[in-house]
Backbone bond lengths (Angstrom), bond angles and torsions (degrees), N, CA, C in turn:
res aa  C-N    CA-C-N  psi(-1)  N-CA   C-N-CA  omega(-1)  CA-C   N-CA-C  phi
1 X - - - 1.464 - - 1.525 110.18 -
2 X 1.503 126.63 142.01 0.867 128.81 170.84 1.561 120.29 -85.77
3 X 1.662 99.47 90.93 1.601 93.62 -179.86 1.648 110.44 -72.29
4 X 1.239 133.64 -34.78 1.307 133.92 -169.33 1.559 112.14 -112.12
5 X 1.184 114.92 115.62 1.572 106.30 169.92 1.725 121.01 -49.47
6 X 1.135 128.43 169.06 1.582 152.01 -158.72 1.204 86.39 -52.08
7 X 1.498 121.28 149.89 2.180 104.22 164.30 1.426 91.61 -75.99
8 X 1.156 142.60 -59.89 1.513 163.24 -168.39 1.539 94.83 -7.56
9 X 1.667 105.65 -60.78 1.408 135.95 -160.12 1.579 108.31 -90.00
10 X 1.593 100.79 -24.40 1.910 91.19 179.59 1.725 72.90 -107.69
11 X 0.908 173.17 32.22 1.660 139.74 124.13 1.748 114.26 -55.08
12 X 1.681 91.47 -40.08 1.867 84.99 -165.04 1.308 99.54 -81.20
13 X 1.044 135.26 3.46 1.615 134.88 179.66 1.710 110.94 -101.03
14 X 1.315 120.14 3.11 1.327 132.31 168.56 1.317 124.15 81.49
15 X 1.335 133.67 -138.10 1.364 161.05 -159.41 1.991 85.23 -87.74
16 X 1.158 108.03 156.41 1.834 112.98 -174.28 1.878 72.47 -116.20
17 X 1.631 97.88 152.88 1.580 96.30 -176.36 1.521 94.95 -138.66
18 X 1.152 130.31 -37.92 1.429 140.86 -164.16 1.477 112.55 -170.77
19 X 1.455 96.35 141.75 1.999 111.92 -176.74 1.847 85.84 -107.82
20 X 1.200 87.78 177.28 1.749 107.97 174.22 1.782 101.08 -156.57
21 X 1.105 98.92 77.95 1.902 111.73 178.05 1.529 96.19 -45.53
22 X 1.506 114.37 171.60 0.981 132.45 155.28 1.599 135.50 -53.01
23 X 1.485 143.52 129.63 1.352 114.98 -170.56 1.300 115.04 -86.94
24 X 1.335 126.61 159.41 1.563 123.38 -168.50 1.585 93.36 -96.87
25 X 1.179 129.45 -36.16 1.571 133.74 151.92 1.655 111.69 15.43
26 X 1.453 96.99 -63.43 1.519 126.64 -153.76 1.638 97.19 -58.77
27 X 1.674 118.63 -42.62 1.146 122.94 -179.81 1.675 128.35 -45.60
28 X 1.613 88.53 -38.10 1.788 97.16 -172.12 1.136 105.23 -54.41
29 X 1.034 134.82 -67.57 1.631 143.81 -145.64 1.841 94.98 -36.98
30 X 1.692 99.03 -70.13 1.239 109.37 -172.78 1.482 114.34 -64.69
31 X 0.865 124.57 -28.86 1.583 129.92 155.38 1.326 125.83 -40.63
32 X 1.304 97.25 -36.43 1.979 105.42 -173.38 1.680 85.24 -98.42
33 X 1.033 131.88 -27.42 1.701 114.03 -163.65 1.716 97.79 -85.96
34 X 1.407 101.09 -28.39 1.573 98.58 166.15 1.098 123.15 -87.37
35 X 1.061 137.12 34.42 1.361 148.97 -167.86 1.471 106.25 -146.29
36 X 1.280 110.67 -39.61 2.033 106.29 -170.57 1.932 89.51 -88.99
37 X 1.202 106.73 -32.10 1.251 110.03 -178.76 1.807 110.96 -44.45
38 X 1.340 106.42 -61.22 1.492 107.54 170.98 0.871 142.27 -74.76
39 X 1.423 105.93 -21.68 2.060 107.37 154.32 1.182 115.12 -76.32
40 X 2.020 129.53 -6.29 1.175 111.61 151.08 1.504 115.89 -52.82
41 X 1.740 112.77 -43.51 1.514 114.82 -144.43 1.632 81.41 -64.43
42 X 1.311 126.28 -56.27 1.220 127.09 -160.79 1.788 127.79 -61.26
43 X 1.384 92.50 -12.26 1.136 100.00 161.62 1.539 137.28 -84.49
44 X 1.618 92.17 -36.99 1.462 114.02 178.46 2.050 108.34 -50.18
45 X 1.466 92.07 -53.15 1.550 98.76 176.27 1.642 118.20 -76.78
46 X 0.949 122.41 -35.72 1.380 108.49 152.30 0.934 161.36 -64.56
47 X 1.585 115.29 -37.01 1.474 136.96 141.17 1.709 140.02 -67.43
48 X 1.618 94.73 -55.49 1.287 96.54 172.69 1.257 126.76 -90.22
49 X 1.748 111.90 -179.02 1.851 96.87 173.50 1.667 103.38 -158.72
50 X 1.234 117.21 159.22 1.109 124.17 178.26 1.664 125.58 62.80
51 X 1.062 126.67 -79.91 2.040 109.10 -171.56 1.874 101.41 -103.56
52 X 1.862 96.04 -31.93 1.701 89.45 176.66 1.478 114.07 -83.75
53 X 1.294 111.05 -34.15 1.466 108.21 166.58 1.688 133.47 -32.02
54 X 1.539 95.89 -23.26 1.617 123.76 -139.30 1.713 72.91 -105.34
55 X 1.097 109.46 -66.01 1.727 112.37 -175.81 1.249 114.80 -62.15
56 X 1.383 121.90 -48.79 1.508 100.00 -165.57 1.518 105.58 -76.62
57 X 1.504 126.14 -22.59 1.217 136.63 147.60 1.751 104.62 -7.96
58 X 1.346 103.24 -105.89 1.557 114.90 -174.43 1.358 117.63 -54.84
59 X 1.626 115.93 -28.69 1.573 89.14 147.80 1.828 154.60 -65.95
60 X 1.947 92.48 -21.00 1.573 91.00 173.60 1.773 98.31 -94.84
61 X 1.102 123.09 12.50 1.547 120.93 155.54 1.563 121.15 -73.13
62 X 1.419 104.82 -45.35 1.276 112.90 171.61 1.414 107.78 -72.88
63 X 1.164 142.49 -37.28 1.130 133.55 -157.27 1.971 102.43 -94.27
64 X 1.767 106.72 -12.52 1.318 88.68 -166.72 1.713 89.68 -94.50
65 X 1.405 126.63 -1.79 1.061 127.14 171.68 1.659 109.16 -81.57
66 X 0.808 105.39 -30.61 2.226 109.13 169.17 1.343 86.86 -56.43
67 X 1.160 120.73 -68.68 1.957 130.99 -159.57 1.289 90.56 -33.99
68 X 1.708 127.30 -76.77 1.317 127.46 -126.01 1.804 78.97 -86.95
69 X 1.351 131.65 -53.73 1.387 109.43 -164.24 0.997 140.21 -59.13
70 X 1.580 112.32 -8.93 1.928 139.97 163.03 1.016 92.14 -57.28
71 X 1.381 123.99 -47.81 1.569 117.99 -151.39 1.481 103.63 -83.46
72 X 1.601 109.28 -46.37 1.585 95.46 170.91 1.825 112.36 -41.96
73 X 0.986 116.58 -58.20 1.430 124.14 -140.71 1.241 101.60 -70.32
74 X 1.681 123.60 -40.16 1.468 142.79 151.38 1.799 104.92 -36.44
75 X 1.553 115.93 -43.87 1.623 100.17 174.84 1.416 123.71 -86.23
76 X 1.354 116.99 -10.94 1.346 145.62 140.31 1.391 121.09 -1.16
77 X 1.416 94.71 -53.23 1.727 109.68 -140.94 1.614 73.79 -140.00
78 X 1.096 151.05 -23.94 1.487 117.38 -176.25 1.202 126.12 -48.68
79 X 1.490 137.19 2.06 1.323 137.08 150.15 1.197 125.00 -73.49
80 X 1.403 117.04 6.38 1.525 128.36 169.45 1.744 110.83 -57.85
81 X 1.199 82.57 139.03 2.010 97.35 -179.42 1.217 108.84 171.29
82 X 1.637 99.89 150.04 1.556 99.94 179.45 1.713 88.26 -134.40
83 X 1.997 106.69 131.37 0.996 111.80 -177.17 1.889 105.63 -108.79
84 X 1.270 83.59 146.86 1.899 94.32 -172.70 1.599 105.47 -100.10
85 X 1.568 120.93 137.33 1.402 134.72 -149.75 1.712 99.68 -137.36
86 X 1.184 130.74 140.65 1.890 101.19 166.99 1.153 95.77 -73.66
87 X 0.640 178.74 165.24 1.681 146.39 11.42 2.133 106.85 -115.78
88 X 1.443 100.74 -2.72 1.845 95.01 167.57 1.640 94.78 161.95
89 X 1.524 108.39 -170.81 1.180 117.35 -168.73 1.318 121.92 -119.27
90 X 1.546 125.17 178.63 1.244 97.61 170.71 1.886 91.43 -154.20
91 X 1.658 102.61 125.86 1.091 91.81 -173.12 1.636 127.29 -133.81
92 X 1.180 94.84 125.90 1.644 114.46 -169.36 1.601 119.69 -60.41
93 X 1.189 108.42 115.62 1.819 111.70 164.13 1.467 113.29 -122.46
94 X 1.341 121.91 136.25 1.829 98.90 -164.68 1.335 125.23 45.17
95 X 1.498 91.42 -135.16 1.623 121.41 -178.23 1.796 110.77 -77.40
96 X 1.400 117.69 -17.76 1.319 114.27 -178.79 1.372 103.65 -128.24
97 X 1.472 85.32 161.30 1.735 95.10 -176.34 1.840 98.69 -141.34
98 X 1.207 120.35 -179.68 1.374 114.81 179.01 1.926 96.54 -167.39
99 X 1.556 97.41 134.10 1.341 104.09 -173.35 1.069 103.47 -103.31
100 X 1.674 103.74 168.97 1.634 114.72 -161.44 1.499 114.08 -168.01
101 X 1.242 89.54 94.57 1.471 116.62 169.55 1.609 115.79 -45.60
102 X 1.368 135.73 106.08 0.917 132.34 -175.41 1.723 122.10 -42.88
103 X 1.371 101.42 -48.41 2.035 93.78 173.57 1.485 98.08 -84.17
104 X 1.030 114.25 20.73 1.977 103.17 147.96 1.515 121.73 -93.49
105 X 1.472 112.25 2.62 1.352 105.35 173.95 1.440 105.86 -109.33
106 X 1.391 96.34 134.49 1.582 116.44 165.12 1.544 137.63 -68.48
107 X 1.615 102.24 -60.09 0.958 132.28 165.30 1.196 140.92 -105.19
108 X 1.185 139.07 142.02 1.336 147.90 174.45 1.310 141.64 -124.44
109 X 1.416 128.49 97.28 1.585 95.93 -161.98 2.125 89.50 -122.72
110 X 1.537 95.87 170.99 1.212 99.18 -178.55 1.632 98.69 -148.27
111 X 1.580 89.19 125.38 1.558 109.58 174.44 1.511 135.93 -110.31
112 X 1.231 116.47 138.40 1.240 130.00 -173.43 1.118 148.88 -97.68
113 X 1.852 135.93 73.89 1.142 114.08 -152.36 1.514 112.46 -107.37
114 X 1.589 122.22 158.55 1.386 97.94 168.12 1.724 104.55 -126.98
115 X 1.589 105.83 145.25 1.688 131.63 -177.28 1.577 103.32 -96.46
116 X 0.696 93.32 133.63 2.047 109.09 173.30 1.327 91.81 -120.20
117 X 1.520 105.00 93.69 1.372 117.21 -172.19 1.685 106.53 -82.77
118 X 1.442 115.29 -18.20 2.074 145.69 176.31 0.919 102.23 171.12
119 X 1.338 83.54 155.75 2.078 113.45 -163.87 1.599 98.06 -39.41
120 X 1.418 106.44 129.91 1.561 123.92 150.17 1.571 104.59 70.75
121 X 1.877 105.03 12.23 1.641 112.03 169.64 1.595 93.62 -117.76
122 X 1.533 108.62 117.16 1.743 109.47 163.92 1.625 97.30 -116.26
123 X 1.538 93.96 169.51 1.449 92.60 -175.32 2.029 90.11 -148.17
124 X 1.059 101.88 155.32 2.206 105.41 -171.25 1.355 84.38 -105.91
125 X 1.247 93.89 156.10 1.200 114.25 152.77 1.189 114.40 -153.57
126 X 1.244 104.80 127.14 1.992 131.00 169.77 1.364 114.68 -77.30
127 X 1.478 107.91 133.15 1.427 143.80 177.80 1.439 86.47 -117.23
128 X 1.320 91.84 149.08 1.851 105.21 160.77 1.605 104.87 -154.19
129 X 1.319 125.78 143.32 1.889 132.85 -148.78 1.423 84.67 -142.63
130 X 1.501 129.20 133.74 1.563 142.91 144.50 1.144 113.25 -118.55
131 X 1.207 117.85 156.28 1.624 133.77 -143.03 1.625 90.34 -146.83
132 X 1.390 118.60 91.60 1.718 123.91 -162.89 2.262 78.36 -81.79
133 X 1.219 107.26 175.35 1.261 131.99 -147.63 1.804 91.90 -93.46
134 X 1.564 126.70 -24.02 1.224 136.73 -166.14 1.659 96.68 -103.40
135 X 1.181 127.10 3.29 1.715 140.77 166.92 1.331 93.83 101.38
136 X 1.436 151.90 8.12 1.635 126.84 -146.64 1.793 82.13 -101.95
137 X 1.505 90.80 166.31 1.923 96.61 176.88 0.980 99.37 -146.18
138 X 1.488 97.96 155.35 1.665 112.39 -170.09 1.929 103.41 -131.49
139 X 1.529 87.22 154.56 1.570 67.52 -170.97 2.045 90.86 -131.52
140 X 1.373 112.51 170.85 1.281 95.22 -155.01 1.980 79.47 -151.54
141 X 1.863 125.32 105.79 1.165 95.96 -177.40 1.810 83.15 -133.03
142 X 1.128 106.60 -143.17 2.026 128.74 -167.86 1.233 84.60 -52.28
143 X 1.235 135.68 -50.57 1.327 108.27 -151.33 1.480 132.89 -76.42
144 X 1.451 95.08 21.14 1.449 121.78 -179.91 1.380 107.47 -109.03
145 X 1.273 123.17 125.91 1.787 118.84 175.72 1.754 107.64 -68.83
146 X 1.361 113.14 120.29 1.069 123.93 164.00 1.569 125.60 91.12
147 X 1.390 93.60 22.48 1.793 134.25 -167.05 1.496 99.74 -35.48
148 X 1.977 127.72 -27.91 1.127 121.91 -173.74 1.517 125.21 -74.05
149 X 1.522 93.97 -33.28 1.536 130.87 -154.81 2.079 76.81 -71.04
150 X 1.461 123.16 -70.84 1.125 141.06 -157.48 1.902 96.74 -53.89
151 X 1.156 115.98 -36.48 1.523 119.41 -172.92 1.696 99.00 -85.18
152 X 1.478 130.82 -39.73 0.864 110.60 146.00 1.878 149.52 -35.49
153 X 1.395 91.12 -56.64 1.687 92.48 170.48 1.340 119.56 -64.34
154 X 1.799 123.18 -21.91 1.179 126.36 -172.81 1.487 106.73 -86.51
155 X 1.281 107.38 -27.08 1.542 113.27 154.75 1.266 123.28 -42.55
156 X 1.540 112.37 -71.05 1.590 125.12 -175.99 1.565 110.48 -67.71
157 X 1.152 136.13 -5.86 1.120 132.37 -158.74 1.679 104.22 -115.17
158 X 0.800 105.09 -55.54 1.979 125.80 155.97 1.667 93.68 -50.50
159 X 1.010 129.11 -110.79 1.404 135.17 -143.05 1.911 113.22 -23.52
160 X 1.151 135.11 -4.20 1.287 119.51 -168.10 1.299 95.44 -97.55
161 X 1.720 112.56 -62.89 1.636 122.31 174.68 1.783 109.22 -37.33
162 X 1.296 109.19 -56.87 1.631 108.98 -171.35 1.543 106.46 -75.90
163 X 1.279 135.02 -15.17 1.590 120.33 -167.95 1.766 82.45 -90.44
164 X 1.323 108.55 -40.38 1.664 101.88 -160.77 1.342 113.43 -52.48
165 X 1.732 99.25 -50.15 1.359 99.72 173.36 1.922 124.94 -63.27
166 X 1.223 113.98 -13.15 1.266 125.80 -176.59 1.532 108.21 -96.73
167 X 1.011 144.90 -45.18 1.718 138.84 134.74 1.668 124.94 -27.37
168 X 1.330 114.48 -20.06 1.721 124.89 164.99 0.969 112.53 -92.58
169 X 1.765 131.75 -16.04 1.701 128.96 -162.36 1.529 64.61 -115.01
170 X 1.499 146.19 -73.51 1.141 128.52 -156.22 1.781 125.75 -54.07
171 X 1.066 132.65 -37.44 1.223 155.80 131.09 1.637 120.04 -11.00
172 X 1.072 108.18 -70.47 1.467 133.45 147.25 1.581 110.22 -52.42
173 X 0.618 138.57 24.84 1.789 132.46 -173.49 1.592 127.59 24.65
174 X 1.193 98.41 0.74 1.462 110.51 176.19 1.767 119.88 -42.69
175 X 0.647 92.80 133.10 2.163 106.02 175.53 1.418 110.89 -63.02
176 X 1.298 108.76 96.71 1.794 103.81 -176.40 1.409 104.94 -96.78
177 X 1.500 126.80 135.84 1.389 134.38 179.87 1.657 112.00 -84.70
178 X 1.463 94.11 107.52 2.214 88.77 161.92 1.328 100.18 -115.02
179 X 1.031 131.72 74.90 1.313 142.14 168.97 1.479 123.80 54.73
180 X 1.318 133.62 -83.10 1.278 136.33 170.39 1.414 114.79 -60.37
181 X 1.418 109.41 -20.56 1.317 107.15 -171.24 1.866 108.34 -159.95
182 X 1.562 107.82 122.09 1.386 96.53 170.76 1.609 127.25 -98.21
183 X 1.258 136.64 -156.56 1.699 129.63 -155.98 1.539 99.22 172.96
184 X 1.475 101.56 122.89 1.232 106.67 -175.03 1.851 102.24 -128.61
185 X 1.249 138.57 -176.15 1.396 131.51 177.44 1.506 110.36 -51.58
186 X 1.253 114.70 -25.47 2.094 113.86 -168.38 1.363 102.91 -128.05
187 X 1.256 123.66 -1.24 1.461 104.67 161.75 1.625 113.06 176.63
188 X 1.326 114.51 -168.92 1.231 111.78 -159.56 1.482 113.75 -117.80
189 X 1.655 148.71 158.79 1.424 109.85 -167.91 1.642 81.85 -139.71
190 X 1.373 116.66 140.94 1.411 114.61 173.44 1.782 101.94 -152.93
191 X 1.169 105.40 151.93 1.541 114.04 175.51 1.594 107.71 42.62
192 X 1.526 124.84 23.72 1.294 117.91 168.25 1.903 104.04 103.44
193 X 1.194 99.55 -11.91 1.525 113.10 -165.54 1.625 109.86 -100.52
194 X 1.514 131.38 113.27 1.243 131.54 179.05 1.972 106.32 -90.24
195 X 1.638 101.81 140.48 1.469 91.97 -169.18 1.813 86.45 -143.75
196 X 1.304 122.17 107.19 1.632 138.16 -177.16 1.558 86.76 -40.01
197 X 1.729 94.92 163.82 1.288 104.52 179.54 1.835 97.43 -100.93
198 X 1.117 127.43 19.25 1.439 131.17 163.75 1.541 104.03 -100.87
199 X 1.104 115.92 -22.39 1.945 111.10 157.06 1.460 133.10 -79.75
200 X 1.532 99.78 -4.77 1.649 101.73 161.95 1.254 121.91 -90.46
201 X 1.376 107.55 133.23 1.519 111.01 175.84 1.688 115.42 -86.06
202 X 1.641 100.33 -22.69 1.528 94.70 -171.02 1.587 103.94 -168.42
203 X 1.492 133.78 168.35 1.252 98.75 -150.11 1.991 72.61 176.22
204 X 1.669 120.22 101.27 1.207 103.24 -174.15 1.501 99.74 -134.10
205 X 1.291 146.71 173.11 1.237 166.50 -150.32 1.533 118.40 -157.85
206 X 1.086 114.30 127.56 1.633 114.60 -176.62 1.469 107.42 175.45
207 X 1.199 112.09 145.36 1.612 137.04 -168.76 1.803 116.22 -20.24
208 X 1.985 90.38 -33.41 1.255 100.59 -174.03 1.456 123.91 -85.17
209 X 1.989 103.91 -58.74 1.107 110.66 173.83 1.609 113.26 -134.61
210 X 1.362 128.53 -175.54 1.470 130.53 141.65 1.573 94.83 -100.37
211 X 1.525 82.96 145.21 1.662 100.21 169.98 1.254 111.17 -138.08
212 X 1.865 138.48 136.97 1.671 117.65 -167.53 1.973 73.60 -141.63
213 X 0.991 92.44 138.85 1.705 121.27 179.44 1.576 110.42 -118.07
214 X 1.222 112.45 113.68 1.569 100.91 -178.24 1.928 96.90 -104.94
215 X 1.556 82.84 169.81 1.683 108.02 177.40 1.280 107.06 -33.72
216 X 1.642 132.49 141.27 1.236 121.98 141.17 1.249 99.61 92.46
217 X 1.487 153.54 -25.08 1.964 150.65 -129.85 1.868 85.94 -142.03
218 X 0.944 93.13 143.29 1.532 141.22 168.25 1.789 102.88 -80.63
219 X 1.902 117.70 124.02 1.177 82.75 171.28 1.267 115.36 112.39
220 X 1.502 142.98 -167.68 1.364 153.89 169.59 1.529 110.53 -135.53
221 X 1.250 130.60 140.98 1.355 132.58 177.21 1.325 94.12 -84.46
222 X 1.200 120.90 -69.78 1.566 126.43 177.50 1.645 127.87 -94.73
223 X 1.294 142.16 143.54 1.102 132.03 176.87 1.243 115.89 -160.98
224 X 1.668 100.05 76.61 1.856 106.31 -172.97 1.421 100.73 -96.81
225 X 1.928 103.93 156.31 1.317 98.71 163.39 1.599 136.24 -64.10
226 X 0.555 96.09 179.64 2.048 90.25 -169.74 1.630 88.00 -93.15
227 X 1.411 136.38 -42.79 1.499 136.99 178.53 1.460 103.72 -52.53
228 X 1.568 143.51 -12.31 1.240 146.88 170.47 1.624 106.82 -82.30
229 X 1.519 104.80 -38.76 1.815 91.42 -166.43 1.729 113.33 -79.41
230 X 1.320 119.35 122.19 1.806 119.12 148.65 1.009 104.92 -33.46
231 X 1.627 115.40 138.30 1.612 139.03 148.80 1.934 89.98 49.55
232 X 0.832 135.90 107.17 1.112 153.60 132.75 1.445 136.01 -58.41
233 X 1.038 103.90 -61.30 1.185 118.27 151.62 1.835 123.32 -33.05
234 X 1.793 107.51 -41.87 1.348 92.79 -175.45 1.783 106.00 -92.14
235 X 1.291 102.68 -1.29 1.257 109.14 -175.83 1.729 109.51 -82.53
236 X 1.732 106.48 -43.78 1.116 97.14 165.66 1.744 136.65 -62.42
237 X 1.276 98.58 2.85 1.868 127.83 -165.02 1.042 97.03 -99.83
238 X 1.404 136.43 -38.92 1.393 134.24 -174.98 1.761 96.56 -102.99
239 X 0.585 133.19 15.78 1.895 142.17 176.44 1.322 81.18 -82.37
240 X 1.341 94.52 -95.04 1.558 122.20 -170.19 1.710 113.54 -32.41
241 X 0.829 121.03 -39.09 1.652 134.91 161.78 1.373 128.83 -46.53
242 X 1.998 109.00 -42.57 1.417 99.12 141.98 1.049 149.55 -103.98
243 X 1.259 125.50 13.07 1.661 140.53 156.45 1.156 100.99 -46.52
């Protein structure tokens, strides 16, 4: 197994600054399904008898066999990590890993889910997706300890290369694509439909969604999830740019 990338390949990537181990998190799930699984079995024979016995039987069989094969696949991958370099990353799944030069990423997106783990308790969870410059994608979610901290740096580390280049296409009037919707210096383009940036009334960004409200309308013109838009971040950079 390749625990350490090439030196060749970790010299030009610099100074090592931060790892992101695997999360031990990942274990519970299958832990509890192997666990409720056998106080079914144990119930089945103690309590019940005859045709349900028979069923709930082969269901905590099946289910204690889900348990243990998470868990294989979870020991699988416990060499998972993605290590942070100044100049890019390099990040481990199994037996392979693949490095990544920070101005090799294009894209960025960051996703948001929320768990209602009990009533009136939710809990997020962050995904984060890069889009290296040769099309390959990487995806980066919980099962990494500290998964926020890591979408952060990929934030700060991305944003200079991509706004710079996005202030020259913007500048230039060029049509920049954030997925559901692109934005150029005079206006905005969605569903085939161009709408001036003197017809927006309002136009906001946040974890959840974009929302753009024009003059005069009832409502939202647009209302994509924010888990749809690339680099966000540079979009929220060029927001802020025309206020």
């Amino acid at each position: 197994m390749a625990k350490n990338p090439p030196p060749i390949e970790v010299e030009k990537l610099g100074e090592q600054e931060r790892e992101f181990a695997a999360s031990r998190r990942r274990i519970v799930i299958p832990f509890l399904i192997a666990v409720s699984s056998g106080l079914m079995l144990g119930m089945a024979r103690l309590v019940l008898s005859g045709r349900e016995q028979r069923f709930i039987t082969w269901l905590g069989v099946g289910l204690l066999g889900l348990g243990f094969l998470v868990i294989l696949l979870v020991f699988a991958q416990r060499d998972m990590k993605v290590t942070i370099f100044e100049k890019g990353l390099v990040a481990y799944r199994g037996k392979q890993y693949v490095v990544v030069r920070w101005n090799s990423i294009a894209k960025l997106w960051d996703e948001v889910s929320r768990v209602q783990a009990v009533p009136f308790v939710g809990a997020a969870n962050h995904a984060y997706t890069i889009e290296l410059r040769n099309d390959q994608k990487l995806h980066f979610t919980n099962d990494l300890q500290d998964v926020t901290e890591l979408g952060a740096i990929l934030r700060e580390r991305t944003l200079l290369t991509l706004l710079e280049q996005a202030m020259k296409d913007y500048e230039k009037g060029r049509l920049m694509d954030f997925g559901p919707f692109s934005m150029s210096k005079t206006s905005i383009r969605s569903g085939g439909e161009d709408t001036s940036w003197n017809e927006i009334e309002s136009i906001a960004l946040d974890e959840d969604a974009l929302t753009v409200r024009r003059k005069g309308e009832e409502g939202f013109w647009l209302n994509a999830p924010a888990a749809k838009i690339p680099n966000p971040h540079v979009l929220s950079a060029l927001l802020a740019r025309r206020e």
